[in-house]
SERO-610627 format. One line per field, with one value per residue (C-alpha): residue number from 1; x, y, z. Coordinates in nm, 4 decimals. Last residue first. Example, Ala and Ser with C-alpha at 12.3 -4.5 7.8 and 13.67 -1.06 7.14 Angstrom:
BEGIN
num c(2 1);
x c(1.3670 1.2300);
y c(-0.1060 -0.4500);
z c(0.7140 0.7800);
This chain:
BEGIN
num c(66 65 64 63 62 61 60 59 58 57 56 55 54 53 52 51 50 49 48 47 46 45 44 43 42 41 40 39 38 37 36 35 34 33 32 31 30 29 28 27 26 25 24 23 22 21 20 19 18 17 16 15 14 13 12 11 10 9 8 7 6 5 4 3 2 1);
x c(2.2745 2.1336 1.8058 1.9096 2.1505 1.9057 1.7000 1.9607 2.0435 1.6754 1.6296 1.9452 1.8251 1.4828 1.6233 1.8478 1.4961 1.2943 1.5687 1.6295 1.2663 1.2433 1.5654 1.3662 1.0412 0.7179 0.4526 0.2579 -0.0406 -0.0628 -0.4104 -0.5739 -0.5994 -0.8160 -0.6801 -0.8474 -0.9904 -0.9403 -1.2293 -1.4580 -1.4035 -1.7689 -1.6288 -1.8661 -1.8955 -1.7608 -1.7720 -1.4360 -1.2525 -1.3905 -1.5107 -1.4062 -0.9517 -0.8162 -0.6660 -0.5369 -0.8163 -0.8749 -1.1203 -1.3832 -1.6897 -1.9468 -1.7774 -1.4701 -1.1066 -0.9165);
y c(3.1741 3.4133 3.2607 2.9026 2.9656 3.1905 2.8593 2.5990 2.8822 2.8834 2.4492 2.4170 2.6988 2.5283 2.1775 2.3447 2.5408 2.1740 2.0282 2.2831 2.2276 1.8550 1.8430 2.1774 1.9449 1.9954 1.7262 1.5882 1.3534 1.0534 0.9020 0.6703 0.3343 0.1353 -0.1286 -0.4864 -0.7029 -1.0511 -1.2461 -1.4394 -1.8099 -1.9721 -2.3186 -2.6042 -2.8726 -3.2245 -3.3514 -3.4123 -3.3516 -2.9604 -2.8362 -2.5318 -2.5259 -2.2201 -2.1513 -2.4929 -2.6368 -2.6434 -2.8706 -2.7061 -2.9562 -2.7363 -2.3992 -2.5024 -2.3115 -2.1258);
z c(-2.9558 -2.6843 -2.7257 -2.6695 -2.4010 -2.2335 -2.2357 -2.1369 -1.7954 -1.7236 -1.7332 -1.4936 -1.2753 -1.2753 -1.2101 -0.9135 -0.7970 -0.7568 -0.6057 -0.3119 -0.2592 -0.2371 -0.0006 0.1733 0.2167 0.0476 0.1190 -0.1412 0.0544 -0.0935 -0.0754 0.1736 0.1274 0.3819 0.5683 0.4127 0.6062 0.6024 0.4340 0.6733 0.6006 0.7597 0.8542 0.7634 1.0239 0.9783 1.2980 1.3245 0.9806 1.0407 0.6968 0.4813 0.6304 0.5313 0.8428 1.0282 1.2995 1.6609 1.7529 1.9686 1.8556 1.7040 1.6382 1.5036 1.5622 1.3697);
């Protein structure tokens, strides 16, 4: 950062300039915006999705048949 009266450079963070003793206006960084997840179906996420239902099918008609 550097100060806006005299040129001096100075270290981030700093309020006042130990030259001339100007007050530094600290702007905030800005923030990137969050956007939300988007659920995207891919065969890995697929394939698991029918396994879990197979595996959840077969306890049922084990259940029943029982």
């Amino acid at each position: 950062m550097i100060c806006k009266t005299c040129g001096t450079e100075l270290r981030d963070g700093v309020r006042t300039c130990p030259i001339c003793g100007t007050r530094q206006v600290v702007t905030p960084p800005i923030l990137p915006q969050m956007q939300p997840a988007k659920f995207v179906l891919t065969k890995q996420r697929v394939l698991s999705l029918l396994c879990v239902l197979t595996f959840i099918l077969i306890a049922l008609w084990r259940i029943i048949t029982a």
